[in-house]
C-alpha positions as CSV (number, residue, x, y, z in Angstrom):
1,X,60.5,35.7,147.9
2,X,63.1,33.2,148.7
3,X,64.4,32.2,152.5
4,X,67.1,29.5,152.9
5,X,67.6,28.9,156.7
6,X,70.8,26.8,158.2
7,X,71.4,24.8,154.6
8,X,74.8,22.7,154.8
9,X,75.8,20.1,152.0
10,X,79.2,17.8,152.4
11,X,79.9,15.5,149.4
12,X,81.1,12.3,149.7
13,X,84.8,12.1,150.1
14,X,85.1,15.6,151.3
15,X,86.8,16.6,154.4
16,X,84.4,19.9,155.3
17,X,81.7,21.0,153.8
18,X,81.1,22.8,150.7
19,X,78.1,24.9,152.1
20,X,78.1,25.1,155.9
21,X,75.0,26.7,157.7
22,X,74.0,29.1,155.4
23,X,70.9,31.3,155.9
24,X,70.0,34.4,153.6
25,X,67.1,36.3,152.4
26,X,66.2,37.5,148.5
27,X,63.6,40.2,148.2
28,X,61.3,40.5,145.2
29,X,62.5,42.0,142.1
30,X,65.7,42.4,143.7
31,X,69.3,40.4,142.3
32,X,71.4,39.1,144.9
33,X,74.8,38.6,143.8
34,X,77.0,35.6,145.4
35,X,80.5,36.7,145.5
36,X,83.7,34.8,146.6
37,X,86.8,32.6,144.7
38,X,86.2,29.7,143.4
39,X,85.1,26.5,144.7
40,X,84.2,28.9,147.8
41,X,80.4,27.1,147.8
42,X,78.4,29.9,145.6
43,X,77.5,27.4,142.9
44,X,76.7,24.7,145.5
45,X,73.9,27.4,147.1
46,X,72.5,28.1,144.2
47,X,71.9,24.6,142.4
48,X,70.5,23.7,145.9
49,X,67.5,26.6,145.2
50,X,66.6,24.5,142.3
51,X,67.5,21.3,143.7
52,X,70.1,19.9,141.3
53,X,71.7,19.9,144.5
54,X,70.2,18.2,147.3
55,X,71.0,19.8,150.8
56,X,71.7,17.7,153.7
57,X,70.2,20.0,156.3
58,X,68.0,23.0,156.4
59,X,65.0,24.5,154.8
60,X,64.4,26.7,151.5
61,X,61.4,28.4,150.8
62,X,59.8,30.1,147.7
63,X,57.1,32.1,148.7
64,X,56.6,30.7,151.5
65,X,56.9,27.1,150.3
66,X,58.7,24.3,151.1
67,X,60.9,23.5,147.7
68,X,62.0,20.0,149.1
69,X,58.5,19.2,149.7
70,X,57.8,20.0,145.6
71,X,58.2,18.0,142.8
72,X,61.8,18.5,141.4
73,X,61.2,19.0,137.6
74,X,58.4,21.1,138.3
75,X,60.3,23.6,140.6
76,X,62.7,24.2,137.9
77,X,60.0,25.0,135.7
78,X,59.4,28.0,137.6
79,X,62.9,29.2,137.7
80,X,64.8,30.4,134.8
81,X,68.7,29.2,134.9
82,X,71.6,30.7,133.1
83,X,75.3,29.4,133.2
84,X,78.4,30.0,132.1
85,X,78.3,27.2,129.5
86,X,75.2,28.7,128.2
87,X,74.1,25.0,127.7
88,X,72.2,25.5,124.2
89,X,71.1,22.0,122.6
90,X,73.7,22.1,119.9
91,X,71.0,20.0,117.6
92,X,68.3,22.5,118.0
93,X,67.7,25.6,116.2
94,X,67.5,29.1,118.4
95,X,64.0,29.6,118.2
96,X,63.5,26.0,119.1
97,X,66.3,26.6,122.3
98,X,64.4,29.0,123.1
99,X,60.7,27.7,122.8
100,X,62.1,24.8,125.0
101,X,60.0,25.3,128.2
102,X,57.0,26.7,127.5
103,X,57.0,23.5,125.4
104,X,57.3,21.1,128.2
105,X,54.4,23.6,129.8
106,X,52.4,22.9,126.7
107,X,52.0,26.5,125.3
108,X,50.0,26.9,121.9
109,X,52.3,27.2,119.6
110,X,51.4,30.4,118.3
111,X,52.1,32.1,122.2
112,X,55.2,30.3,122.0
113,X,56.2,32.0,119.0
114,X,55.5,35.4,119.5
115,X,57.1,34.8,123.0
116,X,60.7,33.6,121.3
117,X,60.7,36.3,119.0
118,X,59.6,39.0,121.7
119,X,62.7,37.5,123.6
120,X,65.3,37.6,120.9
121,X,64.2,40.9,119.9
122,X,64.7,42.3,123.7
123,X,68.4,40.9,124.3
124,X,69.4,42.2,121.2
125,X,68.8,39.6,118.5
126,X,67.6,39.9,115.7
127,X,64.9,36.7,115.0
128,X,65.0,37.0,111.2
129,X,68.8,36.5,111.4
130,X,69.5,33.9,113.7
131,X,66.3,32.6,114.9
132,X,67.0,29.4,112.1
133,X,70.7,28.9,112.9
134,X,72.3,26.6,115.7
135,X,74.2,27.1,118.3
136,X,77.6,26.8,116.6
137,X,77.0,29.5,113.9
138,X,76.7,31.9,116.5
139,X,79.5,34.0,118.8
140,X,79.7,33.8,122.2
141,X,78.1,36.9,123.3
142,X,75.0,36.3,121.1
143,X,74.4,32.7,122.5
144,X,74.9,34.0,125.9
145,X,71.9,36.3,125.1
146,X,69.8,33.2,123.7
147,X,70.8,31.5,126.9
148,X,69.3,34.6,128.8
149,X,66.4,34.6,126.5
150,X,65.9,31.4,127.0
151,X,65.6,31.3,130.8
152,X,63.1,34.3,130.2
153,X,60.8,32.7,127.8
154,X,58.1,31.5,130.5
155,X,58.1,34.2,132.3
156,X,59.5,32.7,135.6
157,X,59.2,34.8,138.8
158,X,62.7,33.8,139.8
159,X,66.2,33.4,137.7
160,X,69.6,31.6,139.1
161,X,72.7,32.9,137.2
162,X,75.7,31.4,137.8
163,X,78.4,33.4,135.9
164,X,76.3,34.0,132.9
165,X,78.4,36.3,131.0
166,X,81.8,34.5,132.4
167,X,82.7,33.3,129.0
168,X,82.7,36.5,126.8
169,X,85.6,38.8,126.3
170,X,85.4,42.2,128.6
171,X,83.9,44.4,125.7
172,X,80.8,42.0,125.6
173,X,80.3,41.1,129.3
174,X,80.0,44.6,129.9
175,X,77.7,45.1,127.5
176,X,75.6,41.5,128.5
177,X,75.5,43.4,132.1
178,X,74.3,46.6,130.6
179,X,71.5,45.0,128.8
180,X,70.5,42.6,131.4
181,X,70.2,45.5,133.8
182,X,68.2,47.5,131.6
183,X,65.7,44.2,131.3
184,X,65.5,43.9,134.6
185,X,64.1,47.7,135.3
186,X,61.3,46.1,133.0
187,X,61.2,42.3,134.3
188,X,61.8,43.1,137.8
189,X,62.8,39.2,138.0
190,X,64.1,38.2,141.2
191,X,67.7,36.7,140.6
192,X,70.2,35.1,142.2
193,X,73.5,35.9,140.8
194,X,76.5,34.2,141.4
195,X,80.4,35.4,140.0
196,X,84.1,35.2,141.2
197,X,84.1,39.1,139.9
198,X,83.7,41.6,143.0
199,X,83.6,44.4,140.2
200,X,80.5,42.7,138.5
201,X,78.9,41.9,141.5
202,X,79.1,45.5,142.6
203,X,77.3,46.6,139.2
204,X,75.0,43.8,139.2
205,X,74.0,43.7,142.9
206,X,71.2,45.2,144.5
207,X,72.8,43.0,147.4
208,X,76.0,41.1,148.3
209,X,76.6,37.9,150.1
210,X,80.7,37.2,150.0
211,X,81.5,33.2,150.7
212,X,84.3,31.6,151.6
213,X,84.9,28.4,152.3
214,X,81.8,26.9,152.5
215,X,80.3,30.0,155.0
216,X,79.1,33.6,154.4
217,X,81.8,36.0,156.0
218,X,79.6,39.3,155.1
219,X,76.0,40.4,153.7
220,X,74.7,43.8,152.2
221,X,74.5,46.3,150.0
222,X,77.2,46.8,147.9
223,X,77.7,50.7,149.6
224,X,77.5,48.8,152.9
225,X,80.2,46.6,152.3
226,X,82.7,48.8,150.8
227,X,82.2,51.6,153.4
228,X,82.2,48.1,156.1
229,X,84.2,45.3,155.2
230,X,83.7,42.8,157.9
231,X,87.3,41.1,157.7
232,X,90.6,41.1,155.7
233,X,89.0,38.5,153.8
234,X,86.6,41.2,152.6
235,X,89.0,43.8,152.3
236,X,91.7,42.0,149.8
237,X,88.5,40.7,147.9
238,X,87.2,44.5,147.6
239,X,90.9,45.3,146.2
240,X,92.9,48.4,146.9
241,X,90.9,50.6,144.8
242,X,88.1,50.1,147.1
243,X,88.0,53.9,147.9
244,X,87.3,54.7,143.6
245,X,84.6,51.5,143.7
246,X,82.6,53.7,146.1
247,X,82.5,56.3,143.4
248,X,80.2,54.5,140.9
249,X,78.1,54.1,144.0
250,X,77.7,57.6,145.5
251,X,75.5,60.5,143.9
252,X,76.8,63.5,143.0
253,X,74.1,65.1,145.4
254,X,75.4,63.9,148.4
255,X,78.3,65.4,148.7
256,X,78.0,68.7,147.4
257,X,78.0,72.1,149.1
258,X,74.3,73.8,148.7
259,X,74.3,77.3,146.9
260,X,73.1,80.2,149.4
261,X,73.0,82.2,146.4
262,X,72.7,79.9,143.5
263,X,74.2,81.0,139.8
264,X,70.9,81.2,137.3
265,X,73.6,79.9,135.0
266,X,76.3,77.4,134.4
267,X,78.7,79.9,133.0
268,X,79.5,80.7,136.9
269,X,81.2,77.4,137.2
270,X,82.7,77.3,133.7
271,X,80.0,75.4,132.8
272,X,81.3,72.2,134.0
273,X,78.3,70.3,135.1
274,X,76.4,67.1,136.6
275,X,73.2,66.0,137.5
276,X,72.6,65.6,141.2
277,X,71.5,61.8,140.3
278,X,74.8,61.1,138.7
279,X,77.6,59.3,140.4
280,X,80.6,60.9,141.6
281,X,82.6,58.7,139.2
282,X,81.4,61.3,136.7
283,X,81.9,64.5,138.1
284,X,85.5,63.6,138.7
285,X,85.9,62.4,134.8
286,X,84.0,65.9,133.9
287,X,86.6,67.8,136.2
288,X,89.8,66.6,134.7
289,X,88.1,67.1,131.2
290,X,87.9,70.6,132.0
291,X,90.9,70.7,134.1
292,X,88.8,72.0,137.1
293,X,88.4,71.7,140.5
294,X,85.1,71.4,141.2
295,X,82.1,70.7,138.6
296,X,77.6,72.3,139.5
297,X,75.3,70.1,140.6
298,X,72.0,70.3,138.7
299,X,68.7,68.7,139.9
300,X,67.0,69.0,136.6
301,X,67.2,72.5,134.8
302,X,68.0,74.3,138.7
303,X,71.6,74.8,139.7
304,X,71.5,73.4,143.2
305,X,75.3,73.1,144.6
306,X,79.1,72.4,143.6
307,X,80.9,69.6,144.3
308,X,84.7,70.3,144.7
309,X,87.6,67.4,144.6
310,X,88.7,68.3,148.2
311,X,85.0,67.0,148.9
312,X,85.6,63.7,146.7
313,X,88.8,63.1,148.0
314,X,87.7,63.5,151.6
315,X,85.0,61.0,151.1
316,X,87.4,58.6,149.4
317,X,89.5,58.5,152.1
318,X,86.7,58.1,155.1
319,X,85.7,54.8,153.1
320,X,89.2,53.5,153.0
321,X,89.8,54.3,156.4
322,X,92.4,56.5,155.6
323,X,90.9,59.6,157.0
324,X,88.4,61.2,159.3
């Protein structure tokens, strides 16, 4: 879906560059998170995709086409954009935020309607309520979903997110990312996502590329990178709890023991439970619930194997690198 090949930018003044040779691939329907500190060059990459940025070298495709060879205003058409400062006209209603581009595409103005409330109604807004008000009359989390409804609203193949839910309190950015990811099982949009946050990127990332200074040090999935950093770079970035990270990301299946003989019911293992599909994060918060050692592993209705902490804590340590 999207190729960037060799792309470098220097701006005037500047000693190095703030993007130096970068190449990376996006898949469809997948969102590929940007991680790194700031000023590291994430933003740079992505406003060069849309070409608010103009590269100084290299190539960047969409679909196979050339996005410098294409008209500027009309490539942005096709890509939805969400930042930090949500970027709401202050002037304009929400509905009319909202209606903003498939206005410029000339939509009938009853498709544009039942497109805006459609929208509102999936991020979690309700049209009745705030569809008249402006920007100012809402909280930050609600016009941080406008901004994502926004960006929706024609339906673009491709989304650019560049901290988009940077300027809510914790409580709501985590519940932003939860709803965003449960659109995007629907939308299937194919986003580039850029944060400072390795802990959001890990949720949020179907892949990572981790920048700094202007260059991309590692690539991959999140799994692969925390079982692989590439450099100490990666590793102080990944933080010390690295080793509990790799939890969220690991199923309870694959580290359990199979049954030879397996229990017809839970009451064999105290009836402390998990589905096979569930991370390991959540075995280990049902074991210290029950004050237990080990919890079943269920695929569906079937008892299928245990998981034990001497298991967990084994694997902890082999992705730390503390252990065999």
């Amino acid at each position: 879906m999207i190729r960037v090949d060799n792309i470098k930018k220097t701006f005037p003044g500047a000693n190095s560059p703030a993007v130096d040779q970068v190449t990376f691939n996006v898949n469809e329907g997948n969102i590929c998170v940007f991680v790194g500190p700031s000023g590291c060059g994430k933003t740079t990459i992505l406003r060069m995709i849309n070409r608010l940025i103009e590269p100084d070298q290299g190539d960047i495709f969409i679909n196979g086409k050339d996005v410098l060879e294409m008209n500027p205003a009309t490539l942005r058409r096709t890509i939805g954009y969400v930042i930090q400062q949500i970027g709401l006209l202050p002037h304009r209603t929400i509905e009319a935020n909202v209606a903003l581009v498939p206005g410029l595409l000339k939509w009938p103005r009853d498709k544009t309607r039942q497109r805006v409330l459609e929208l509102l109604e999936m991020v979690g807004l309700r049209p009745g309520e705030v569809g008249h008000k402006y920007p100012h009359q809402l909280s930050g989390g609600q016009m941080q979903r406008v901004g994502v409804a926004r960006a929706l609203a024609a339906d673009p193949p491709i989304m650019l997110m560049d901290e988009p839910f940077g300027a809510v309190d914790p409580i709501v950015r985590i519940r932003l990312q939860d709803e965003f990811l449960r659109l995007q099982q629907t939308f299937k949009k194919t986003i580039c996502f850029v944060t400072h946050d390795i802990n959001e990127a890990i949720k949020m990332g179907d892949y990572l590329v981790i920048v700094n200074q202007g260059r991309i040090v590692q690539m991959g999935t999140p799994i692969e990178v925390l079982t692989s950093p590439a450099d100490d770079f990666v590793l102080r970035l990944l933080g010390d709890d690295r080793g509990v990270k790799i939890l969220d990301l690991t199923r309870s299946g694959s580290l359990m023991e199979s049954f030879q003989a397996p229990p017809k019911t839970s009451a064999g293992i105290n009836g402390c439970i998990v589905q096979a599909i569930q991370p390991v994060k959540i075995a280990l918060e049902m074991m210290m619930k029950n004050n237990s050692d080990q919890v079943g592993v269920c695929s569906g209705d079937k008892i299928v194997g245990i998981l034990t902490w001497n298991s967990i804590k084994a694997h902890i340590n082999r992705v730390s690198g503390d252990g065999p």
